[in-house]
C-alpha positions in Angstrom: 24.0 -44.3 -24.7 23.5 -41.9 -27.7 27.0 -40.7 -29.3 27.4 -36.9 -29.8 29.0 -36.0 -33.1 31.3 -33.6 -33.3 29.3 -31.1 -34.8 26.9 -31.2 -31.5 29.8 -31.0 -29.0 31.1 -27.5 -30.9 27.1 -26.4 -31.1 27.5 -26.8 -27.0 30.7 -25.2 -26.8 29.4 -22.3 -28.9 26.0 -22.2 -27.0 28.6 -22.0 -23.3 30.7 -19.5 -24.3 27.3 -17.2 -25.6 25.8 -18.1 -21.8 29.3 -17.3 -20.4 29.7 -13.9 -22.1 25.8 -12.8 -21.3 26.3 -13.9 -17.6 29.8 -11.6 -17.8 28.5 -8.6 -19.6 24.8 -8.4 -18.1 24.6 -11.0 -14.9 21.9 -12.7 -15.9 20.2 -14.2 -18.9 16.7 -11.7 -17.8 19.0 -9.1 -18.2 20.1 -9.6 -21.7 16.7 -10.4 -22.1 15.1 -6.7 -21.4 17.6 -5.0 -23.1 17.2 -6.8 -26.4 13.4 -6.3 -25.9 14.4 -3.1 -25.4 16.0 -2.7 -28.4 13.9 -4.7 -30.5 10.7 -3.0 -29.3 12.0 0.7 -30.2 10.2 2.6 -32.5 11.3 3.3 -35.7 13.0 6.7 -36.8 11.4 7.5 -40.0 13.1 10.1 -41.4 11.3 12.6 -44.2 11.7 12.7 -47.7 14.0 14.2 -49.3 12.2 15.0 -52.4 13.3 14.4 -56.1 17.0 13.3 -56.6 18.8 14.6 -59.5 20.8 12.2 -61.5 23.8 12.6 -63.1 24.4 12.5 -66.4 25.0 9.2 -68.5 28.3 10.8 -69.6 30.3 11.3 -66.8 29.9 11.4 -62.8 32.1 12.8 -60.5 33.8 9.4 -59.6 33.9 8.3 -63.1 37.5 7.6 -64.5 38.7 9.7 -66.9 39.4 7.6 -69.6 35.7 5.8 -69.2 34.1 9.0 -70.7 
């Protein structure tokens, strides 16, 4: 007989209660499955440049405090 540390019994208690809340929200573990392909697998919204960005001065910005300069 092999003796399960406590570290290992919370791993299983943490690895039920992700089982029991993907069987809850999405009935079966193939559900969850296409979905987060589904989500993985989207493409990518690239969005354009928005060209040069001005930088504020070294001497003061709008969030700057007062007595900082």
């Amino acid at each position: 007989m092999t003796a399960v540390t406590v570290p290992k019994i919370q791993q299983l208690l943490t690895t039920q209660q992700l089982l029991t809340d993907v069987l809850h929200r999405y009935g079966s573990v193939d559900a969850f499955l296409v979905r987060l392909r589904g989500a993985l697998d989207a493409p990518t919204v690239e969005l354009p440049d928005a060209g040069p960005y001005e930088l504020e001065p070294e001497s003061g910005g709008r969030h700057r405090r007062p007595d900082m300069g």
